[in-house]
PLY file of the C-alpha trace (Angstrom):
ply
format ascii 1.0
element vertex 374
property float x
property float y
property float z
element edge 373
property int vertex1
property int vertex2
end_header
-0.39 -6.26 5.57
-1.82 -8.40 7.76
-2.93 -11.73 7.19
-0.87 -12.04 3.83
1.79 -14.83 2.60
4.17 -14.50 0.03
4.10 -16.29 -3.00
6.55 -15.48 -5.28
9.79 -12.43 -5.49
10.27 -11.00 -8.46
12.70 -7.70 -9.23
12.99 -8.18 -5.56
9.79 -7.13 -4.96
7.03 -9.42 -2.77
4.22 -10.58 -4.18
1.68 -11.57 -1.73
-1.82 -12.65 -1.15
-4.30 -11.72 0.99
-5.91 -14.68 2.76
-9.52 -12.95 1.56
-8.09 -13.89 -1.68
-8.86 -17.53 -1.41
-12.72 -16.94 -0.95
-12.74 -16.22 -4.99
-11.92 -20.18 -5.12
-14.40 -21.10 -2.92
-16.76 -18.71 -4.90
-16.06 -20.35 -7.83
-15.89 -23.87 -6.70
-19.71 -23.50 -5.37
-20.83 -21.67 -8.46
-19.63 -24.53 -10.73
-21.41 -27.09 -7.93
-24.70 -24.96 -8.45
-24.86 -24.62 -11.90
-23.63 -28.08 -12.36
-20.34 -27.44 -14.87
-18.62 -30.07 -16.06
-14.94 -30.14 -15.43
-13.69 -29.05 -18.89
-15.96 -25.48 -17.78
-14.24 -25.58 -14.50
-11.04 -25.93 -15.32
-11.00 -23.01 -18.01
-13.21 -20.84 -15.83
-9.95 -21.69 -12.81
-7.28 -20.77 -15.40
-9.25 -17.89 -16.50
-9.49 -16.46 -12.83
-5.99 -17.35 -12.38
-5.07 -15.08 -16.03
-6.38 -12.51 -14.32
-4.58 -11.90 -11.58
-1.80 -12.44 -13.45
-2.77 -9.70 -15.62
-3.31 -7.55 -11.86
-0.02 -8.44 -10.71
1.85 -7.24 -14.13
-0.29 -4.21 -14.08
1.11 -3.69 -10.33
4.58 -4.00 -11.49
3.99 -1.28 -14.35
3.43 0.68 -10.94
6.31 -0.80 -9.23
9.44 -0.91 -12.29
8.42 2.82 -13.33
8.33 3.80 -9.94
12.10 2.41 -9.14
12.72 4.45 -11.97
12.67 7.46 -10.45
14.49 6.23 -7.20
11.30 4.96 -5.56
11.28 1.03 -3.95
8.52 -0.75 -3.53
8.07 -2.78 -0.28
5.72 -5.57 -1.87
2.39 -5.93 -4.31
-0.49 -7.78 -2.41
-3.54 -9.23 -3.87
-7.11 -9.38 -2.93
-10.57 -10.09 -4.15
-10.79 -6.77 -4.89
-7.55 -6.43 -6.80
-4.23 -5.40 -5.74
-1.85 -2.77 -4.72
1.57 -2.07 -5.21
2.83 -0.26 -1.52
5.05 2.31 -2.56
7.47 3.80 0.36
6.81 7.10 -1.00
4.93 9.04 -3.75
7.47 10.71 -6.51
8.26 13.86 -5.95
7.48 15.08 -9.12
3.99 15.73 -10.61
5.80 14.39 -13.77
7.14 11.52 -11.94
4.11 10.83 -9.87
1.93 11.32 -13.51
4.26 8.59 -15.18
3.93 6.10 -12.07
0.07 6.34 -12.37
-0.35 6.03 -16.05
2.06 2.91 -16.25
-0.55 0.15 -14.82
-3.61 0.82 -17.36
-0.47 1.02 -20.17
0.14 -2.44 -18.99
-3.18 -3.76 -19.03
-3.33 -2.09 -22.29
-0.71 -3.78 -23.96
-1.40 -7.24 -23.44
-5.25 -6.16 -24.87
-3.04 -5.20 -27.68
-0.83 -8.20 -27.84
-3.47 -10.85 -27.32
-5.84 -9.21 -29.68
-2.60 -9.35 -32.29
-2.62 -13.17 -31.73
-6.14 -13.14 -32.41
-5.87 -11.55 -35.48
-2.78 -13.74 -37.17
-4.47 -16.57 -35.67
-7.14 -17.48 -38.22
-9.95 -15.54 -40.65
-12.36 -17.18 -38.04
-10.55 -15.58 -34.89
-10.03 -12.21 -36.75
-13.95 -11.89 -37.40
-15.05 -12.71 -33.65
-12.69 -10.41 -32.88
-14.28 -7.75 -34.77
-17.80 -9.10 -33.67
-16.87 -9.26 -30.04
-15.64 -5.65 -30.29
-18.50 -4.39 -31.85
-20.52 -6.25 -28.95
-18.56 -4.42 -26.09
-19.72 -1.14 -28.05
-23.22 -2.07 -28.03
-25.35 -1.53 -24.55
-27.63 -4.16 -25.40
-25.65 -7.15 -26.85
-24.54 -10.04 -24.94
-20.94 -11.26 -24.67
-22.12 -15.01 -24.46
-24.46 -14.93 -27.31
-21.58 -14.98 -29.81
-20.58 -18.79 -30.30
-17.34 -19.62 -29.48
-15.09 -22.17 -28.16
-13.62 -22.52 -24.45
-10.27 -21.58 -25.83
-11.85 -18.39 -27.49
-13.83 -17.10 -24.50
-10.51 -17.64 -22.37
-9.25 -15.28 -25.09
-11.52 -13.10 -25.93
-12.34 -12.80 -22.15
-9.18 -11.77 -21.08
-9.11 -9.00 -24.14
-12.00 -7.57 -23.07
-10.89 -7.55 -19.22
-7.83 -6.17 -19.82
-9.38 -3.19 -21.62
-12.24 -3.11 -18.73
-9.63 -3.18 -16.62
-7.34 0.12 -17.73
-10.67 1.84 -18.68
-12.20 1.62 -14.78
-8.53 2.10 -13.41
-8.48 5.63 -15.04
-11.49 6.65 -12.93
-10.49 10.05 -11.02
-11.18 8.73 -8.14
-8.46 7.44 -5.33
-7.21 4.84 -5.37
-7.70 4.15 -8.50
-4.99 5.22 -10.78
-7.22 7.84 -12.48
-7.44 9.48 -9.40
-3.38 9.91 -9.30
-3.11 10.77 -12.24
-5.51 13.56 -12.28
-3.56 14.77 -8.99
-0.49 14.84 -10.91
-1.82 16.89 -13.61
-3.64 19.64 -10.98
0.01 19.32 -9.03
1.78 20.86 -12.29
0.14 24.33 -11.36
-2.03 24.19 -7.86
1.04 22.06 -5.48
-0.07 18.66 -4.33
-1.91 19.49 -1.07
-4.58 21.67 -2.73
-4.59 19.34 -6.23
-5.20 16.43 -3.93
-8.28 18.28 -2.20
-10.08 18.64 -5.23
-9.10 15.02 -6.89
-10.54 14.03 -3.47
-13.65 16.01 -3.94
-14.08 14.68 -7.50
-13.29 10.86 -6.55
-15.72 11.30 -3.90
-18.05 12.84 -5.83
-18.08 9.54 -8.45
-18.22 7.46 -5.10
-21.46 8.34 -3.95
-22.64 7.78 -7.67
-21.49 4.27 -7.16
-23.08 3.91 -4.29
-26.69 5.02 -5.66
-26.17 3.07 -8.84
-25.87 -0.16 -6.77
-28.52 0.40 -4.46
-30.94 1.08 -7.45
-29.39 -1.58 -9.28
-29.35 -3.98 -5.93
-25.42 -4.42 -7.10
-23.79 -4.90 -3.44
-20.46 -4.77 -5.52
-20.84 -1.89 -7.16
-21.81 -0.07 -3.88
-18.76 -1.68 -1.75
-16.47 -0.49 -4.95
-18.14 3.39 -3.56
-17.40 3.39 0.02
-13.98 1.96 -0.74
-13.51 4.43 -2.72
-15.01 7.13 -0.61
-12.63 6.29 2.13
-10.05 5.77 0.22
-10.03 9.48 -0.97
-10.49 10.80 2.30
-7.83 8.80 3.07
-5.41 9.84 0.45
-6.07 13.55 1.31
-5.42 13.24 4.90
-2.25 11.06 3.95
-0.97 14.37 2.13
-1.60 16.58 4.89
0.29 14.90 7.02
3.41 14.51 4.43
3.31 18.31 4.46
3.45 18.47 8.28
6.21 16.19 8.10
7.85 18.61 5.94
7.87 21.65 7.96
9.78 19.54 11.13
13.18 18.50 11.78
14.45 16.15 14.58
15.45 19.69 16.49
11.89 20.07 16.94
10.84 17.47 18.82
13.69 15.41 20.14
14.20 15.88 23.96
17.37 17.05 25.70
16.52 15.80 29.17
16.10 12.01 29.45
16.87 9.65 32.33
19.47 6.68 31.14
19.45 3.04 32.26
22.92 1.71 32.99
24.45 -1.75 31.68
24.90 -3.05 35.53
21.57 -2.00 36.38
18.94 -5.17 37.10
15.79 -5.75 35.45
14.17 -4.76 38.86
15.86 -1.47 38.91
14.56 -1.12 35.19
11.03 -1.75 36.40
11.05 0.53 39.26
12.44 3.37 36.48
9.51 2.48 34.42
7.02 2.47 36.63
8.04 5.40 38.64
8.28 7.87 35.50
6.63 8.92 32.10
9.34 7.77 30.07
8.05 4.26 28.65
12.14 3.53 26.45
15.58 3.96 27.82
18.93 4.91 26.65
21.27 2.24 27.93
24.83 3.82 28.66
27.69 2.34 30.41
29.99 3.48 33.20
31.91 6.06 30.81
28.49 7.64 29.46
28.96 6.62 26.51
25.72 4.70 23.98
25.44 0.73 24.29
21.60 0.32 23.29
18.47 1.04 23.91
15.85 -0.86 25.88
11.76 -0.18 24.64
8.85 -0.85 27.54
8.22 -3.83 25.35
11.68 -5.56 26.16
11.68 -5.00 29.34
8.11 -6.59 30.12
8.98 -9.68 28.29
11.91 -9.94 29.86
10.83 -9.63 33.37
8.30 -12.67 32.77
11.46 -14.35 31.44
14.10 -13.73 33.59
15.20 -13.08 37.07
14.56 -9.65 38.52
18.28 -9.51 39.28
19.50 -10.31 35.44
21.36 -7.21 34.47
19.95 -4.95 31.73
23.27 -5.80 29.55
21.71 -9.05 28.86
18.75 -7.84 27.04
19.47 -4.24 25.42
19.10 -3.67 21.81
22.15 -3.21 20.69
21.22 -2.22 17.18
19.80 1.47 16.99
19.31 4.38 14.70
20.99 7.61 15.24
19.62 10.87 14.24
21.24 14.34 14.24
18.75 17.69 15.05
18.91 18.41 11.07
17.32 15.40 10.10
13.91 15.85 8.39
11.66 14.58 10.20
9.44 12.84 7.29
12.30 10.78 6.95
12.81 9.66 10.74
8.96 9.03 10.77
8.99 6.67 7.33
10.63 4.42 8.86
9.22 1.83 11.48
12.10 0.12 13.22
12.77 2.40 15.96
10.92 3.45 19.44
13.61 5.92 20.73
17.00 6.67 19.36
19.68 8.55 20.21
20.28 12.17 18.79
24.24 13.69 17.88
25.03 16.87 17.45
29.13 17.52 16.75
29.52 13.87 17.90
27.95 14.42 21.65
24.80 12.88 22.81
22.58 15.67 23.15
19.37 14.08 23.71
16.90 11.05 22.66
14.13 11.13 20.15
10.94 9.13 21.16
8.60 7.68 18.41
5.68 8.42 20.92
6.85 11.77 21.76
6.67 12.21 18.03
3.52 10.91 17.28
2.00 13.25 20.09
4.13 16.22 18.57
2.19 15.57 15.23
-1.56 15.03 16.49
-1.20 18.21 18.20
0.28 19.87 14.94
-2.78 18.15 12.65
-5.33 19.62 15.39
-3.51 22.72 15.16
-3.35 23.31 11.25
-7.07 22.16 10.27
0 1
1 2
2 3
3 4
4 5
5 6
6 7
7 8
8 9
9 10
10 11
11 12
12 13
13 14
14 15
15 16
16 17
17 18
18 19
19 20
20 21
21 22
22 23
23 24
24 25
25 26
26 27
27 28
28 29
29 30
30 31
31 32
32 33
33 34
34 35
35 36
36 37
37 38
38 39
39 40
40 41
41 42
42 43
43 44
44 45
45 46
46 47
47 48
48 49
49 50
50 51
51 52
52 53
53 54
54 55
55 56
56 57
57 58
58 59
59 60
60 61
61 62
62 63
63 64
64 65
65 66
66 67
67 68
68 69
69 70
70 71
71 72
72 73
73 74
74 75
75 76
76 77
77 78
78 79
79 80
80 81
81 82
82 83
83 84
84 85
85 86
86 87
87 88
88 89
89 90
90 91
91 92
92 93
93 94
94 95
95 96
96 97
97 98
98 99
99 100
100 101
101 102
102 103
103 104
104 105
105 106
106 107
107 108
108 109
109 110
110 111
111 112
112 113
113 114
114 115
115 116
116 117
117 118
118 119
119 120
120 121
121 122
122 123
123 124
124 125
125 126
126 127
127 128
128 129
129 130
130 131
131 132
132 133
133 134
134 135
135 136
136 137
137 138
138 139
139 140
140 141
141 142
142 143
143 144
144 145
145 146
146 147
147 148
148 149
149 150
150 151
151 152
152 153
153 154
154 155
155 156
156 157
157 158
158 159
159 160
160 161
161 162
162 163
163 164
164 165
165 166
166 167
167 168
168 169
169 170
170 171
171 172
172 173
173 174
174 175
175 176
176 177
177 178
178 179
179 180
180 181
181 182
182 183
183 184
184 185
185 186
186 187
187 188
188 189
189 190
190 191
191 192
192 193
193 194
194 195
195 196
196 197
197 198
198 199
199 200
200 201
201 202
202 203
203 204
204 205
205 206
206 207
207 208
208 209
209 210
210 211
211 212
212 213
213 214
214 215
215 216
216 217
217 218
218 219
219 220
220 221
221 222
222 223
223 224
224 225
225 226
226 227
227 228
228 229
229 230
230 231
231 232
232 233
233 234
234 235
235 236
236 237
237 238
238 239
239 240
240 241
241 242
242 243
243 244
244 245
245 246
246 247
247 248
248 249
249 250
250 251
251 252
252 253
253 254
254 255
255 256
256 257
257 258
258 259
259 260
260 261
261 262
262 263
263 264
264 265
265 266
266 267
267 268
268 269
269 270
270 271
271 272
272 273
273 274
274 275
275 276
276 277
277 278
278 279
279 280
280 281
281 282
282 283
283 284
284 285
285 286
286 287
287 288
288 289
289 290
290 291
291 292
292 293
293 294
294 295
295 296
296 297
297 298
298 299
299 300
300 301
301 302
302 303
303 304
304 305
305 306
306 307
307 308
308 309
309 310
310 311
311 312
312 313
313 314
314 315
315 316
316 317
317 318
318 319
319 320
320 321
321 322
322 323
323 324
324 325
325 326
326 327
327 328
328 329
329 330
330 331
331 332
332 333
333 334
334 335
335 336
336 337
337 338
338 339
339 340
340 341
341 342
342 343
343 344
344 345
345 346
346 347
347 348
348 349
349 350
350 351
351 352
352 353
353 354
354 355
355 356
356 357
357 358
358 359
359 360
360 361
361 362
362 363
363 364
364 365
365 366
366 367
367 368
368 369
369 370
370 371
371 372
372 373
C-alpha cells in the first residue's frame, strides 16, 4: 500500500504502517497539551495506545499463521488509525478454511482478555474485585468506566481487558470487512457457493452500515459514521471482488492470449523500436534474435525511459528484460492475473512460441466479460 514503511518482519511476514498512522500521536500529544496531563498520564496513555496496536497486529497474525495453514501466504499486515489488515494473496478455498481464517483474529483478541484478566485475578484480592466491578460496569448502560478508582497501572490493565473484548465483539459484526462479515460468508458458502453467500453477507453488512451511519449523525459521532461508509464500500467491494474471482475462473490463457504479434529484434535500435510503437496498437514487444528464438521482452515503459536516456541508435539488446514469465494456453487464467510482475509474456504450447499474452489485452478481455455477465 501506498505510503507505508516497514517496521518490523516477523514469520516472514511485513508489518507496516501507514503514514495516517502517526496522526494518532499527534492526536494524543495535543489532547494531553489541552487537558493539561502531567507526564506520568502521558506516558501511560502512549504505552497504552502503543498495547493496542500490539494487540491489532497479533490479532492480524491469528489471520495470517491460520491462513498459511491451509497453504495461503500473506504478503504483509499494515496498520492504520483505523486498525489493520492482514493482505492475503488469496481467500481459502474452503468455506471451512475460509470460516477458520476469519474466526482466528477475535480468538486472538480473546485470549489475551483471557490471559490478562487471569493475571488480574492471581494478582491480588484488590485486583480480583475491580475486576469483577469493572465487568459488571461494561454490563451496565449507564455506569462509567472512570468512576471506579484505580491506579495508572490498573486502568492500563483493565483498559486493555476491556478493549480486547470490545475489540473481538465489534470484529464479529457481519459486515465486510470486518471478520464477522467472513465468517458469516463462510457459513452461507457451506450450502449457497460463495458468489451468491457473498451477495447476501453484502446485503446484510450493508444493511448494518447505513445503521452506522444514522446512529452517528443522530449521535453527531463523525467516527461512528466514517466506520459506515467504510464499511458500506467495503462490502460492495468485497462482492464485486468475488465476481470477478469467478470470471477468472471460467478463462484460461487459450482464451485471450494472441497468436499474431509483431517481434522486436536484438539488433534493432531504439529508433526502430519507437517507430514500431508509434506506428501500431501494440504498446510491449517480444524481443527475439536472429534464430527466432525468446531473449526478453521490452514494455512501452522501457522503451520511453530509455529513449530519454540513451541514443536513438543504442540497440534494443541493451535494454530488454531479460527476465519473463512464460505461460502455456492451459494456464488458468486467475492465476496469470494474481500476479503483478508481468506486462506481456510469452505463451508455449509443445515447446513452440505460439503467441504472446498482454496484461492489457487481458484486462480489456475481462471488463468486457464483467459488462457482459451483470
Amino acid at each position: 500500500m501506498k505510503g507505508s514503511f516497514q517496521i518490523i518482519r516477523l514469520f516472514n511476514i511485513p508489518v507496516q504502517i501507514h503514514w495516517t498512522f502517526l496522526l494518532i500521536f499527534v492526536w494524543l500529544g495535543f489532547t494531553s497539551y489541552s487537558q493539561s496531563w502531567n507526564w506520568q498520564a502521558t506516558t501511560w496513555a502512549f504505552f497504552f495506545l502503543i498495547a493496542i496496536f500490539v494487540c491489532v497486529v497479533l490479532h492480524e497474525f491469528g489471520h495470517a499463521l491460520t491462513a498459511r495453514r491451509y497453504g495461503v501466504d500473506t504478503r504483509d499486515i499494515i496498520l492504520s488509525p483505523i486498525g489493520g489488515v492482514a493482505r492475503l494473496d488469496r481467500l481459502p478455498e474452503k468455506p471451512a478454511q475460509e470460516f477458520m481464517v476469519a474466526i482466528a483474529g477475535p480468538l486472538v483478541n480473546i485470549a489475551i482478555g483471557l490471559i490478562l484478566s487471569a493475571y488480574a485475578l492471581v494478582a491480588s484480592e484488590e485486583s480480583r474485585m475491580q475486576l469483577f466491578d469493572i465487568f459488571s460496569l461494561l454490563t451496565d448502560q449507564g455506569s462509567n468506566f472512570f468512576a471506579v478508582e484505580l491506579s495508572a497501572f490498573e486502568y492500563f490493565l483493565f483498559g486493555l481487558i476491556a478493549l480486547n473484548i470490545i475489540l473481538a465483539i465489534f470484529n464479529m459484526l457481519p459486515a465486510f470487512p470486518m471478520d464477522g462479515g467472513r465468517v458469516l460468508r463462510s457459513l452461507l458458502s457451506m450450502k449457497l457457493g460463495r458468489v451468491k453467500a457473498t451477495r447476501i453477507a453484502t446485503i446484510i453488512g450493508q444493511l448494518i452500515a447505513v445503521g452506522l451511519v444514522g446512529y452517528g449523525f443522530f449521535t453527531m459521532s463523525l467516527v461512528t459514521s466514517f466506520i459506515g461508509i467504510f464499511v458500506f464500500v467495503s462490502a460492495a467491494n468485497e462482492y464485486r471482488m468475488v465476481r470477478f474471482d469467478r470470471i477468472l475462473e471460467q478463462y484460461s490463457v487459450q482464451d485471450v492470449f494472441r497468436p499474431n504479434y509483431s517481434p522486436l529484434y536484438t539488433n534493432d535500435t531504439i529508433e526502430k523500436a519507437l517507430q514500431q510503437l508509434s506506428s501500431g496498437l501494440e504498446k510491449h514487444f517480444l524481443v527475439l534474435n536472429e534464430w527466432q528464438q525468446m531473449t526478453g521482452v521490452l514494455s512501452e515503459k522501457q522503451l520511453l525511459k530509455a529513449a530519454e536516456e540513451k541514443t536513438a541508435t543504442t540497440p534494443i539488446s541493451a535494454i530488454i528484460n531479460t527476465s519473463y514469465k512464460v505461460y502455456l494456453p492451459s494456464d488458468p487464467l486467475k492465476d496469470v492475473f494474481s500476479d503483478s510482475q508481468w506486462t506481456i509474456s510469452p505463451v508455449y504450447d509443445q515447446g513452440c512460441l505460439v503467441g504472446v499474452l498482454d496484461r492489457q489485452a487481458v484486462q480489456n478481455f475481462l471488463k468486457i466479460q464483467q459488462r457482459v455477465k451483470k
